[in-house]
N, C-alpha and C positions, 0 to 999 in steps of 0.2 A: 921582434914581437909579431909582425905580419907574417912572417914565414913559419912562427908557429901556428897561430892562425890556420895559413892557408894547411901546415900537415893536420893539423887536428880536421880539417877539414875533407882532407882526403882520405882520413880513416874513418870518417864518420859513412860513406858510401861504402855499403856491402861490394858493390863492382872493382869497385877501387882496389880492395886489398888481395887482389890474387896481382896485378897490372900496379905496381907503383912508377910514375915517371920516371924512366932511367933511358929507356933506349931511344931511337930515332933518331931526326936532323934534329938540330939545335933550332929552335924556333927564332923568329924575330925579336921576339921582344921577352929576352932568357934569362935577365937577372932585374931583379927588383930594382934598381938606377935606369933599367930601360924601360921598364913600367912605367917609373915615377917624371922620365923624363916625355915619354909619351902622352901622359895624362897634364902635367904641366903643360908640352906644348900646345894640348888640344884648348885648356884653357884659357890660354894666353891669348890663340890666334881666332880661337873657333873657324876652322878652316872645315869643305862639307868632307861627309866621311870617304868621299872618293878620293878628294884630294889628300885628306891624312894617309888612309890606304896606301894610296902613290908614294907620298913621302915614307912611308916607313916598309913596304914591301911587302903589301898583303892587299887585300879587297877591300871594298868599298863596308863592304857587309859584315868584314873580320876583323876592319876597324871600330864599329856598331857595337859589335859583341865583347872585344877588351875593354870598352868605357864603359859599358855595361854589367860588368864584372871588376873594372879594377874604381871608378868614382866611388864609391860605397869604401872599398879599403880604404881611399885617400881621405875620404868624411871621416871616419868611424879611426882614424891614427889620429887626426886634427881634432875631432872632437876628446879624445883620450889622453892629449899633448895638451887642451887645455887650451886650442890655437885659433877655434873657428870664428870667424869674426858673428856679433850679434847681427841678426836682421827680425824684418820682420815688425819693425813697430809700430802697432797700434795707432799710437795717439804721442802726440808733444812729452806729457806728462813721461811716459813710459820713456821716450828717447834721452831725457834730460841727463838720468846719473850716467847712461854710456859716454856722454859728450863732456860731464863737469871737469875735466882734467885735460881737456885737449884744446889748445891756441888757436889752429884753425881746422874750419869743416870745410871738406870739398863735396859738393853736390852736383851729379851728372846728373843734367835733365836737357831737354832741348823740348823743342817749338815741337808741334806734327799740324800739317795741316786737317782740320776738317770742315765737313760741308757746312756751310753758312745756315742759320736757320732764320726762317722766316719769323718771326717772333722780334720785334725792336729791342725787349727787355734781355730776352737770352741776346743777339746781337753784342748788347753792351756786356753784358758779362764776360764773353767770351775772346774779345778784342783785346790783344793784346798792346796795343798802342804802338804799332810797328807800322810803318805805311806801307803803301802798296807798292810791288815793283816796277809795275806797268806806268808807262811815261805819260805824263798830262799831253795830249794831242793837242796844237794851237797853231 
């Protein structure tokens, strides 16, 4: 399905149709499993593009350009596969029927600190009820 895609693609460009890819080095990332494993990895790890680069054998910048070219095919096969998970919700109401059928919900969140504000009332709202790290001096 993607590989037609991408030729429909390539005859859609006036340039293209005298040059169809055939000749040259074989590039780095030459078959669709090497895309697919690319763009999974970059997901998984989120490593920066210099280091993906390094991993797979190309630039910082040439890493940039294939996620930027190939996230879009991997949304657009997932959204068409019928795969992509929901996000995005509003409000309670709206999250309810995604969750009615599921035992348990995992939810990543964590603490960030921020600056204290001067105000008693904001203070208290913002208090997490976690004590302070710093040792009582005595």
């Amino acid at each position: 399905m993607q590989k037609e895609r991408y030729e429909e693609r390539l005859k859609s460009r006036p340039q293209r149709l005298s040059r169809m890819p055939a000749g040259g080095p074989q590039g780095y990332l030459s078959t669709w499993e090497h895309k697919l494993f690319f763009v999974l990895y970059y997901l998984k790890n989120y490593p920066t593009y210099d280091v993906l680069g390094y991993l797979f054998g190309f630039s910082g910048g040439h890493a940039y350009d294939h996620l930027q070219r190939l996230l879009p095919v991997l949304q657009h096969s997932l959204a068409t596969l019928k795969l992509l998970p929901e996000r995005g919700f509003k409000t309670v109401i709206d999250l309810e029927p995604a969750i009615e059928n599921e035992n348990k919900i995992i939810v990543d969140g964590a603490e960030r600190p921020c600056v204290r504000p001067q105000d008693e009332d904001q203070q208290r709202a913002r208090y997490s009820g976690k004590k302070s790290a710093t040792p009582l001096k005595i």
